[in-house]
N, C-alpha and C positions, 0 to 999 in steps of 0.2 A: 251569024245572027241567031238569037234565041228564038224560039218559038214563040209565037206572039200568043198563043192562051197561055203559056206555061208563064212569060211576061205579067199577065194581066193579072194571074193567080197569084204569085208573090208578091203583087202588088195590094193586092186584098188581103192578103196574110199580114204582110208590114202593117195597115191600118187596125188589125185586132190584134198583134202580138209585134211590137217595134223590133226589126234586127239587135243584135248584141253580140259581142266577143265572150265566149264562154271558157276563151282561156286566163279573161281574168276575172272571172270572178269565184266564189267560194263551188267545191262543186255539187252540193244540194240544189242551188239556187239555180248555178246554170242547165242543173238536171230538171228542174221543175222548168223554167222559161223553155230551156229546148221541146220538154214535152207539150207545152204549152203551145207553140206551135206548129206541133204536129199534129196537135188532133182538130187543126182547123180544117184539115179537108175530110177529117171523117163523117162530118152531116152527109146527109142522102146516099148512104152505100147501102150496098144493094139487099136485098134480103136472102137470106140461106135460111132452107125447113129448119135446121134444127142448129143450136151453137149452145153450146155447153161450157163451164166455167168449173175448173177444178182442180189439184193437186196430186202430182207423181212424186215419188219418193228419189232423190236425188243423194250424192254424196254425202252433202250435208245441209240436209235437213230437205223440206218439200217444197218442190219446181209448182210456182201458179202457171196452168197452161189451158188453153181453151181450143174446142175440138169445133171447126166450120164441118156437117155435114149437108150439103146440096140432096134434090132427091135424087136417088136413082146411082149417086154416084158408086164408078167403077174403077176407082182407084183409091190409093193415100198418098197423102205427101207431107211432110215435116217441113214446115218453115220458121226460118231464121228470121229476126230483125235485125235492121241496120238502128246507126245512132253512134259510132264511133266506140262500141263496145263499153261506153260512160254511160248514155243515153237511151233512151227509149224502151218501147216494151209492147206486151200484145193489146193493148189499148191503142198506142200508137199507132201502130200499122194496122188494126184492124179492119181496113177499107183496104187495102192493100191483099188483105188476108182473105174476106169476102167473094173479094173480085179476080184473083185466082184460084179459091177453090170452085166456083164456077167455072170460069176458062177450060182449068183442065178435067172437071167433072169428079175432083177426089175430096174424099175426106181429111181434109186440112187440120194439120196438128201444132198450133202456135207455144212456142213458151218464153218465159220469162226466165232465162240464163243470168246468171250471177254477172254483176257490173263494174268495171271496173274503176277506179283507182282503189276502191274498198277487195274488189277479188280480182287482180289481176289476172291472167294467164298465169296456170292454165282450168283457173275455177270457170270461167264461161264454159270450155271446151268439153270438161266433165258434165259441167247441165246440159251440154247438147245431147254427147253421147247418152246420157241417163234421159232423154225424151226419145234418143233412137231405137234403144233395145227395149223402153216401154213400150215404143210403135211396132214392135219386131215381136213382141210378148204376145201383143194383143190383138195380131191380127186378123183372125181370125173372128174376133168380134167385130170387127171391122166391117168385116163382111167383104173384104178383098182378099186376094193369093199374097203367099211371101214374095212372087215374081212383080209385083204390082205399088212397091213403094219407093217414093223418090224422095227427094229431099230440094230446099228451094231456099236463097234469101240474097238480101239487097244487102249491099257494102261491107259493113262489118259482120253482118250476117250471110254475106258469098263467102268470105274467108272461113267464119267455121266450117260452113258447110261442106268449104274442100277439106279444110282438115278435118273433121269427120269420117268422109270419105275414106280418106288416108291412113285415117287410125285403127278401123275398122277391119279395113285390108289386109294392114300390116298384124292386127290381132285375132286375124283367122277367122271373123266372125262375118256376119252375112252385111255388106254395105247396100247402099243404094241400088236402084235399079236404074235409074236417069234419074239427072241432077240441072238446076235451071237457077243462074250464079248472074244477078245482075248487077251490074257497075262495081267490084268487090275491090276490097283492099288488098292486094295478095304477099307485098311483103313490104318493108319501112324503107324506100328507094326512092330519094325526092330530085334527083338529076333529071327524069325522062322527059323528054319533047312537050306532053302533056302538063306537066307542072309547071315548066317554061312559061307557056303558051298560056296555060288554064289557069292557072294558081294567085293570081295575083290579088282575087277578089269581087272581078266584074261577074262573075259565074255564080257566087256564093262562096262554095266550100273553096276555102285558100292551101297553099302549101303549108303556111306555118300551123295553121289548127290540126291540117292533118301529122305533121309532126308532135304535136301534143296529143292526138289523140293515139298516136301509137307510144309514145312514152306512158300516158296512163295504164295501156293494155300490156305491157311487157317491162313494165316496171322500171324504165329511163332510159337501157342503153339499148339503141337505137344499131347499134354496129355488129351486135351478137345475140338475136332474136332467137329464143329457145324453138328448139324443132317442132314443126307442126304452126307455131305461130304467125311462121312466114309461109304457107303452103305452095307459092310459089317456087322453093327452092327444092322441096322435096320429089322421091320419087314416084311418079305420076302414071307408069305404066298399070295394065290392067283393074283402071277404073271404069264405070258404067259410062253410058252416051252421056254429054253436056251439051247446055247451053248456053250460051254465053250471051249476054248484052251489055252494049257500051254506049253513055253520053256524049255527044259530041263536045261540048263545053264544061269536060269534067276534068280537072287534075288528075284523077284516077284512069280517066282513060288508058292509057300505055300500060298499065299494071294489066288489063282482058286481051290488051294484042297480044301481050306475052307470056301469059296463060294458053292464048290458044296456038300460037307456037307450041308451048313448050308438051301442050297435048297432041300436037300433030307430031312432032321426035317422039312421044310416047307412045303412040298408034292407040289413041283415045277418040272416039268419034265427038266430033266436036261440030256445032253450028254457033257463028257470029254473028250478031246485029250490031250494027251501027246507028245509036236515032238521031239522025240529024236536027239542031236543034237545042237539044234538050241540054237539061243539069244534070250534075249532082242531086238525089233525090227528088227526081221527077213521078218517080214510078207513083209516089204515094196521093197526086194530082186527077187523079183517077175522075171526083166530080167535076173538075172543071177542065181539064187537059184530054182531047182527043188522041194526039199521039202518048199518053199512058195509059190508055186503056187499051191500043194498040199492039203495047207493048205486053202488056199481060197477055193480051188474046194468043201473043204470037209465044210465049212461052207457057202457056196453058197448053194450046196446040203442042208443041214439041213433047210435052213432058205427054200428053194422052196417044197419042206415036208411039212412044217409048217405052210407055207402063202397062 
């Protein structure tokens, strides 16, 4: 059974922005309709002292990215958007963004990473790392330690941020310190239980979009995802603590079981939630959904534990 706020809120959503299949139509159009409604639930979020709007210097050419700092805050954290790696941006999840840089009390770092079918993988992946080593540059303005930065994102933005992690690792350079990955994409796998079960449409996100939307981000074939794009397959030992959350009525469900397997064989300290209930993109229901605000609090908490 869905949650019944999180019911009532895409109900209200359907009535100012009508559902649509975004895998047919052009994809400007379904990138504007999708963003369209997502920023229905950003009325009334929360306020943070200070939010700033500005530009990093990225591979090619300059990352738009906006800095949440709360007062007092004692930490940083780098986060990702979800949107199927087509979609979305720091406008989008802004209430999303708000309402965990309070939870965990850091100075939240959102950007706008290159989108795909226009940059497929691995140009997102590059605009993350180039927001992580400018977070790694600049710490110190920050007014936090190097021991004190995490990284954080929903769906297509939990995958980067494990491949991040990964890359980071593997590049000898400083990654994460705790990491907070909720409902994520981790590799183009549509057999699992949860697909089965989830996928069909009564949830929202279906199997076949997400089949389209990992053809967008990796360029079509589905069967030999370039490394890093699937972070799922990769080697996972000596990364920071994680935390992991999953929707009960999500197709992607099965992709965070397996994750957090595959970090328990890796001796990665890892914590699961399960929110009974919920979708695919609940988190970002924050004004009207009591279990998403929930669910920030509870990976706010872990990540201020761990930072």
């Amino acid at each position: 059974m869905i949650d019944p706020e999180i019911a009532a809120a895409r109900a209200r959503q359907a009535q100012v922005a009508a559902p649509f299949d975004i895998t047919k139509l052009p994809i400007a159009e379904g990138r504007a309709r999708s963003d369209a409604m997502a920023m229905f639930f950003n009325d009334g979020s929360p306020e943070v002292e200070q939010v700033e709007t500005f530009s990093i210097a990225g591979q090619a050419g300059p990352i738009r990215a906006r800095l949440y700092r709360p007062k007092g805050a004692a930490r940083a954290l780098l986060y990702l958007h979800g949107g199927g790696w087509v979609t979305c941006n720091i406008d989008t999840h802004d209430s999303v963004m708000r309402r965990l840089a309070l939870a965990a009390d850091a100075v939240l770092l959102g950007i706008d990473f290159r989108l795909a079918p226009e940059h497929p993988f691995p140009a997102p992946l590059d605009d993350v790392i180039a927001g992580w080593r400018w977070f790694v540059a600049n710490v110190r303005a920050l007014g936090v330690s190097a021991t004190q930065l995490g990284v954080a994102g929903d769906s297509a933005g939990a995958n980067l941020a494990l491949a991040l992690s990964i890359a980071e690792r593997d590049a000898g350079r400083a990654i994460p310190n705790a990491a907070a990955l909720i409902y994520g994409a981790y590799a183009p796998r549509f057999t699992t239980p949860s697909y089965a079960a989830k996928g069909d449409g009564r949830y929202g996100l279906t199997t076949e979009r997400m089949r389209w939307y990992w053809r967008q981000f990796i360029g079509g074939d589905l069967l030999h995802a370039p490394s890093l794009a699937a972070p799922l397959n990769e080697d996972l030992r000596n990364l920071a603590p994680h935390y992991l959350a999953l929707a009960e009525h999500d197709p992607l469900a099965d992709d965070t079981r397996a994750l957090a397997a595959r970090f328990a064989g890796a001796g990665v300290e890892c914590a699961l939630d399960e929110w009974l209930g919920a979708v695919h993109g609940f988190l970002q229901m924050g004004r009207d959904v009591a279990l998403a605000r929930k669910a920030i609090a509870k990976a706010g908490d872990f990540l201020k534990r761990r930072l």
